[in-house]
Structures are given as structure tokens and as C-alpha cells.
N, C-alpha and C positions, 0 to 999 in steps of 0.2 A: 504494500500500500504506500510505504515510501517513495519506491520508485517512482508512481505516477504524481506524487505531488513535486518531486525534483522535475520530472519531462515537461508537465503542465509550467512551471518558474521558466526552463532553459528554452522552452517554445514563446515563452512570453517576454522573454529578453531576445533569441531571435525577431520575432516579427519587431520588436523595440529600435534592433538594429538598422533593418533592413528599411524599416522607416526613417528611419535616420540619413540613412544610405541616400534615398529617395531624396528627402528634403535636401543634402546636397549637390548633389547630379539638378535636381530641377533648379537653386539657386545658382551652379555654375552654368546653366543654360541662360539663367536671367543674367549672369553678367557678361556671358559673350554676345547678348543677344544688344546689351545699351548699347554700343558704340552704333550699331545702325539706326537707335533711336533719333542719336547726336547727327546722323545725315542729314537727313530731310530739313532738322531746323538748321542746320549750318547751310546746305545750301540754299533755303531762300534767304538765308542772312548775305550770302555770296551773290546771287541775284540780285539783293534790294540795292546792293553796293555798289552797282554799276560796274564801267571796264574803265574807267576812268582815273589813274592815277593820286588817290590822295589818301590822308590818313586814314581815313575810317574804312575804304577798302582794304588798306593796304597792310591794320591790323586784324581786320576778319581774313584775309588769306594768309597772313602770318600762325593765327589761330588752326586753319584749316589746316597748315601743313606741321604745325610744331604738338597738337593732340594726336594723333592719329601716331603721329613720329614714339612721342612718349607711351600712348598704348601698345604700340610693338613691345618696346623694353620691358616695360611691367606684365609682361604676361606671368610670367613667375609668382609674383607680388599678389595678381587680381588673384590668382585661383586658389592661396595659400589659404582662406579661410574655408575651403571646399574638399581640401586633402582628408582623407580617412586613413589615420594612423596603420590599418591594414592593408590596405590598398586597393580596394575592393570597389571606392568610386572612382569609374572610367574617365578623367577631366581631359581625354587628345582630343574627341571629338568637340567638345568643347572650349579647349582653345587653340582648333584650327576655325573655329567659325568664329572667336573671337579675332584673330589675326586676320581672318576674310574679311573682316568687318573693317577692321582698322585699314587695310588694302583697298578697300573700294571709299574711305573716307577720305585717304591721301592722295587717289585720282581723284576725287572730286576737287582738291584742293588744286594739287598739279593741272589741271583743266581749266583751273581760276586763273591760274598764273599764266599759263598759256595765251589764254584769250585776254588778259593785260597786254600782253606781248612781256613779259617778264623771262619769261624761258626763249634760248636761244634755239631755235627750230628752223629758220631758215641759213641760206649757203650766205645774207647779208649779216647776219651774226658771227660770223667768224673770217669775215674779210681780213680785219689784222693779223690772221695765221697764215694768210694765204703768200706765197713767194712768188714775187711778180718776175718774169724773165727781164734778163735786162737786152734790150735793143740793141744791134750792134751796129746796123745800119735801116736804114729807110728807103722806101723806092713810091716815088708817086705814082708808080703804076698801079692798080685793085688787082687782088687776087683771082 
């Protein structure tokens, strides 16, 4: 009669665990899942800003490139409060969809800059690299 009130306690500390389990798996989905919340409003903040060169674009794509930059790095950091000492919560799939997130926030940013003209994209952006030949003579005739 022992036995079963020991199996009934170890069944109710498993299903204890396994809930537990749960509740972190489903909070490290909520936090890979913010940074795409951070999209949508950064870029109508990127939109309202216009292409136009001046501060308050120029600290919202600042914004847009330097979050995104720092949620890469912290991925360690975001998922530490989600770790199960046994290891038994799976958190890759979770922060490769966090890293997806932060990757498609940093082309929205890189996309900003772009359409500033701030990124160097065309062959007039690196004219100063370019080695001009030097002439050694001239001929007024056209080729």
C-alpha cells in the first residue's frame, strides 16, 4: 500500500515537471517571437521618417540597425531564464526563430539605409578606388 502512495507523489511531481517544462518552451517561444513584434512598429517609425536626410530619420535607422545588431549577441543572455537544469527544454528551435527575427529586422533597417542612399550600392560609390589609366598620347581621330 506504500508503494502506491510513493507512485501517486512521483506521478505528481512528474506531470509538476513536465508542466514546468511547458511553461518554459512556451515562454522561450514568446521571447523569440518579440523581436518580430519590434518590426512592424519600427518600420512604420522608418516610413513616417521619410528618405530625407536629418536627425530624427537618421536616429530611427540608427535604432533599426544597432537592436537587431544587439539581439544577435544576447541570444545566450534572452534564453538563460528558459534553460532546465536537465536539459530536457529544447530552446535551438527557439533561438533560431529568434535570430530569424532579428535577421529580417536588420534588413528592414539595411533597406532604410539603402533607400537614404547611405549604403554604397552603386559603381558611383567607389569611384575613389577606381585606377584611372594614364594617357600617353591623344589622337583626334574617334575610334
Amino acid at each position: 500500500d506504500d508503494s502506491t502512495g510513493s507512485n501517486s507523489i512521483s506521478a505528481a511531481e512528474n506531470k509538476q515537471a513536465m508542466a514546468i517544462r511547458a511553461r518554459k518552451q512556451s515562454k522561450a517561444m514568446s521571447i523569440a517571437i518579440s523581436p518580430g513584434k519590434q518590426i512592424a512598429m519600427n518600420g512604420f517609425m522608418l516610413w513616417m521618417s521619410g528618405k530625407h536626410l536629418n536627425i530624427f530619420s537618421i536616429s530611427i535607422t540608427t535604432m533599426a540597425i544597432m537592436n537587431p545588431v544587439k539581439g544577435i549577441l544576447s541570444v545566450p543572455n534572452a534564453f538563460r531564464s528558459c534553460e532546465d537544469p536537465d536539459g530536457k527544454v529544447d530552446l535551438t528551435s527557439s533561438k533560431a526563430l529568434f535570430l530569424l527575427m532579428n535577421l529580417a529586422w536588420l534588413g528592414v533597417g539595411l533597406y532604410k539605409m539603402a533607400t537614404m542612399k547611405l549604403l554604397p550600392l552603386t559603381s558611383a560609390d567607389w569611384e575613389g578606388s577606381v585606377v584611372w589609366k594614364h594617357v600617353m598620347e591623344t589622337s583626334s581621330i574617334p575610334p
